[in-house]
C-alpha atoms as one frame of an Amber mdcrd trajectory, in Angstrom:
protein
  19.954  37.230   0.750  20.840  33.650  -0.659  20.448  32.410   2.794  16.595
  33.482   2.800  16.399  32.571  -0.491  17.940  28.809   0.574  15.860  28.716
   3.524  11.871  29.765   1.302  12.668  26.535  -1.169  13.426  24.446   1.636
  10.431  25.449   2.736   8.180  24.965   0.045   9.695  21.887  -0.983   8.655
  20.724   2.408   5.030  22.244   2.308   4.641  20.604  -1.264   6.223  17.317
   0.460   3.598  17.522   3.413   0.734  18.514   1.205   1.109  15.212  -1.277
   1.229  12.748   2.089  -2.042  14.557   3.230  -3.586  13.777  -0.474  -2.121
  10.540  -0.642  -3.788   9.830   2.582  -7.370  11.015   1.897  -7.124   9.085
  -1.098  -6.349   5.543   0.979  -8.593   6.653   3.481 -11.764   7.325   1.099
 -11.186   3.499   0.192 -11.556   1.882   3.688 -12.881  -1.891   2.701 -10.264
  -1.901  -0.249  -7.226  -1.114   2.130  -8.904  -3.822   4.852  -8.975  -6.374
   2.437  -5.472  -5.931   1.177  -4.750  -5.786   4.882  -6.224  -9.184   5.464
  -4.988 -10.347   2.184  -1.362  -9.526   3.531  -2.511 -11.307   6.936  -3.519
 -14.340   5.033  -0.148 -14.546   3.143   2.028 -14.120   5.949  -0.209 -17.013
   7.861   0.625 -19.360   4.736   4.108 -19.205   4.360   4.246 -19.266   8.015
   2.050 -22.985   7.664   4.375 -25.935   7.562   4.276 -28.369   4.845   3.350
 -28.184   1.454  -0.462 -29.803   1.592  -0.400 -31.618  -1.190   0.368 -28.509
  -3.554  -2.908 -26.194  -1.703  -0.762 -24.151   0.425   1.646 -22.759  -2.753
  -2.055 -22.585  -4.882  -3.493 -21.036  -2.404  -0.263 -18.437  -1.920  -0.105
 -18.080  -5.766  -3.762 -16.953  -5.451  -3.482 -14.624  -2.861  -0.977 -13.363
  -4.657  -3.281 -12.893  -7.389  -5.768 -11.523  -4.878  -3.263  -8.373  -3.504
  -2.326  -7.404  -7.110  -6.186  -7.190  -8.021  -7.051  -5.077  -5.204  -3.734
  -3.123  -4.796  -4.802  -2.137  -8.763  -8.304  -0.668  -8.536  -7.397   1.005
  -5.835  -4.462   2.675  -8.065  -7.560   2.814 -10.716  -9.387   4.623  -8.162
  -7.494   7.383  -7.696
């Protein structure tokens, strides 16, 4: 009896698991252009500190406002949901 007991939580837990990664996915997917520009916004980082030298200073502004740039968009999609 504990066994089937055991073996029904597991199973929910799982089921309520599954069912919060579909939701979490419809909500990421009903924001398309806001996850493609965080996607290129993570591109665009990646290409900086990849870049050598320092330019002057532009390359660490220009990280710093990328930076800036993932934390807006990574937020109103959190405001979104």
């Amino acid at each position: 009896m504990k066994s089937n007991f055991k073996t029904a939580f597991v199973a929910g837990g799982f089921a309520v698991a599954m069912a919060t990664g579909v939701f979490i996915g419809q909500a990421l997917a009903s924001q398309p252009h806001m996850q493609s520009a965080l996607d290129a916004l993570r591109t665009a980082r990646s290409e900086l500190v990849a870049a050598t030298a320092n330019k002057g200073d532009h390359r660490l502004k220009s990280l710093d406002y990328v930076d800036q740039a993932i934390a807006e968009v990574k937020s109103g999609i959190e405001y979104a949901e």
